[in-house]
SEROLO-498184 format. One record per residue (C-alpha): x, y negated, z. Coordinates in steps of 0.1 Angstrom, whole numbers, plus 2048, in hexadecimal, padded with zeros to 3 digits. Example, Ala and Ser with C-alpha at 12.3 -4.5 7.8 and 13.67 -1.06 7.14 Angstrom:
% SEROLO-498184
+-----+-----+-----+
!  xx !  yy !  zz !
+-----+-----+-----+
! 87B ! 82D ! 84E !
! 889 ! 80B ! 847 !
+-----+-----+-----+
//
This chain:
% SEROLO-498184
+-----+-----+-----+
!  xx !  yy !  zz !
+-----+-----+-----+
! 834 ! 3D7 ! BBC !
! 835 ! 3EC ! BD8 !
! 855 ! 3EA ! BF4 !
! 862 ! 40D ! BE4 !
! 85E ! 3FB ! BC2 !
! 872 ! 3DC ! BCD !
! 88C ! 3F3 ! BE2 !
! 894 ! 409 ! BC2 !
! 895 ! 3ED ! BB3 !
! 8B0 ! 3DC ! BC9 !
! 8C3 ! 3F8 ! BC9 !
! 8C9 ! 3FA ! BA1 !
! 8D7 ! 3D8 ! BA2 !
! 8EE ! 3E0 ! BBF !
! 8F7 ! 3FC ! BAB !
! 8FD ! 3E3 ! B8F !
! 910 ! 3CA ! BA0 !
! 929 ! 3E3 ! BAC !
! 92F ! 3F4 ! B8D !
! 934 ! 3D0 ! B81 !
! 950 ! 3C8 ! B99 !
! 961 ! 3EB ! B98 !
! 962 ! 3DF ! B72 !
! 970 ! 3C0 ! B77 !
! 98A ! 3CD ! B91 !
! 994 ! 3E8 ! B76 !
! 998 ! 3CC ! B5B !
! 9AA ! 3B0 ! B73 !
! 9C3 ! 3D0 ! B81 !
! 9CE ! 3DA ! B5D !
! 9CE ! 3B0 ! B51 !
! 9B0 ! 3B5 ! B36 !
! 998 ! 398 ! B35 !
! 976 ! 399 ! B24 !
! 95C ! 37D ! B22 !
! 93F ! 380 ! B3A !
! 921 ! 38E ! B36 !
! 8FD ! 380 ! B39 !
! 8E7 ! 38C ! B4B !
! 8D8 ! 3A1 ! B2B !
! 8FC ! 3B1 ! B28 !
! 906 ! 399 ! B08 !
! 92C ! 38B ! B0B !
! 927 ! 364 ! B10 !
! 931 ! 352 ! AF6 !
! 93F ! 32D ! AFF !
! 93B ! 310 ! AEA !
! 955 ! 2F3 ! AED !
! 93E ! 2CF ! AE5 !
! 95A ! 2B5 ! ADF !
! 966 ! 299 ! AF4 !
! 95E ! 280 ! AD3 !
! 941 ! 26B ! ACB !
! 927 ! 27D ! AB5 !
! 926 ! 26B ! A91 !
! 90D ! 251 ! A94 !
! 901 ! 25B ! A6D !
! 8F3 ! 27B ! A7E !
! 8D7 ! 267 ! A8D !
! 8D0 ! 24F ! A73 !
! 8AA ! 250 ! A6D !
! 8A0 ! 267 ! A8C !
! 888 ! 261 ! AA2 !
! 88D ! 25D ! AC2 !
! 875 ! 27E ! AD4 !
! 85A ! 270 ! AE4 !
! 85D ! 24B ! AE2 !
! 858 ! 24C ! ABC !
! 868 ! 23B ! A9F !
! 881 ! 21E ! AA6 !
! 871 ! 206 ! A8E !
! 84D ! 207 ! A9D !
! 843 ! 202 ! AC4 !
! 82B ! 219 ! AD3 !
! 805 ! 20E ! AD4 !
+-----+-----+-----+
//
């Protein structure tokens, strides 16, 4: 890439980046929340894991990746 290439190419994401916070100061002024984007311009979607032990039935009979079965030792 040339420096022209890369200086375009900084300048779209400035570009970007502002439009993005005159955005978010439009939504925060009038209250509206939205989830954040990634960087593809998807919403984020969170995923709550719980605070409980995982059912120990999940992992009967699963090998353990890499260090092989339980029942046998590695050669």
């Amino acid at each position: 890439m040339s420096v022209q290439d890369d200086l375009a190419a900084v300048k779209r994401r400035l570009q970007d980046l502002e439009h993005t916070v005159e955005e978010l100061e439009r939504r925060v002024g009038t209250g509206q929340t939205a989830p954040p984007a990634t960087a593809s311009g998807r919403a984020a979607s969170m995923v709550t894991i719980p605070d409980a032990p995982y059912d120990a039935g999940k992992w009967t009979d699963v090998d353990d990746e890499g260090l092989g079965a339980r029942d046998r030792h590695a050669p």
